[in-house]
N, C-alpha and C positions, 0 to 999 in steps of 0.2 A: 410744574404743570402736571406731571405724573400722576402727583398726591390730589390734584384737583382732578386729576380724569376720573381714579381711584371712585374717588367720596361722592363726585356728583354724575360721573356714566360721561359717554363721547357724545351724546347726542349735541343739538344746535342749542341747547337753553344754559349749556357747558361756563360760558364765558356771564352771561345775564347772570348766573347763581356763584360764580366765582367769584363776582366782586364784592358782592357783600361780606362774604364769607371772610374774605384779606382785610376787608374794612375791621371786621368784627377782633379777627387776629391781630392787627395790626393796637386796637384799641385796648384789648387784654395786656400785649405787649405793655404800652405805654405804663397800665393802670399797676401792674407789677415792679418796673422799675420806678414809678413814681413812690410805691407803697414799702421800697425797697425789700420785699419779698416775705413782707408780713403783712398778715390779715387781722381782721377783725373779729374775735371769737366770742361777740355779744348779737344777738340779734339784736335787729332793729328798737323794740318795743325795750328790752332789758339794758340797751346802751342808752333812752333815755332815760329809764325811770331812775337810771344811776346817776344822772344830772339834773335833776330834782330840786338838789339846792341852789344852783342856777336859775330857776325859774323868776326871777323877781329881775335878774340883770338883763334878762331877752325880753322883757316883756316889751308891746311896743311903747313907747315917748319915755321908758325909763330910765332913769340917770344915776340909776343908784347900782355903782360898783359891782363884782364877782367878791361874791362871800370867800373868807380862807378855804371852807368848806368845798364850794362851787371850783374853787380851782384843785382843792387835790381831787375831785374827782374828774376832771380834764384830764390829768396829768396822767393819771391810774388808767384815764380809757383808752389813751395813746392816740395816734393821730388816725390809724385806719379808722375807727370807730369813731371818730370825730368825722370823716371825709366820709362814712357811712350816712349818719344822722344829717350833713347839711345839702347830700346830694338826694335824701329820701325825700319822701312825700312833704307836703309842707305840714306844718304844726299850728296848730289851733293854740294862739294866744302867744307864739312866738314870732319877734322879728328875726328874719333870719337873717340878715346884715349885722343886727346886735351879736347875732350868737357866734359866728364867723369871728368876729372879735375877741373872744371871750381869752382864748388862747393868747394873743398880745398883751389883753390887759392882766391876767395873770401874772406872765413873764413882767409886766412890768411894775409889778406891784411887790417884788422879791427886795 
């Protein structure tokens, strides 16, 4: 509570701006041990355009498999950068149900 007096002052709005703030921490938290303490070192725009040859297996109603191609670069972009690209903005001309897959079908095409 100290560290909250510290950042946000004693006045009465004290506890109103502390809770989001543990919300927020609490969320970081999770998103770290989830990512086990590795990031993503592509921006947004550059971790797709590296899955490019994907493009034919997200598309929406298509049924045609992840290219050899399309999976090494899944594999190469690692998972932070995958959890980047399917929690970002949405994507013109991608299902994003397909592409969340892409990673099982992969693995299961080995």
């Amino acid at each position: 509570m100290k560290l909250l007096l510290l950042l946000f002052g004693s006045n009465s709005n004290t506890k109103s701006k502390a809770v989001p703030f543990m919300v927020f921490v609490l969320v970081l938290t999770g998103m770290v041990e989830q990512g086990e303490g590795t990031t993503c070192h592509s921006t947004f725009l550059s971790a797709l355009v590296q899955l490019i040859p994907c493009r034919a297996a997200v598309a929406p109603f298509s049924r045609i498999p992840p290219s050899e191609t399309c999976c090494n670069a899944i594999k190469a972009l690692g998972q932070p950068c995958l959890c980047v690209l399917a929690n970002g903005p949405p994507i013109t001309g991608v299902d994003r149900n397909m592409a969340r897959q892409l990673p099982q079908k992969c693995d299961a095409m080995k």
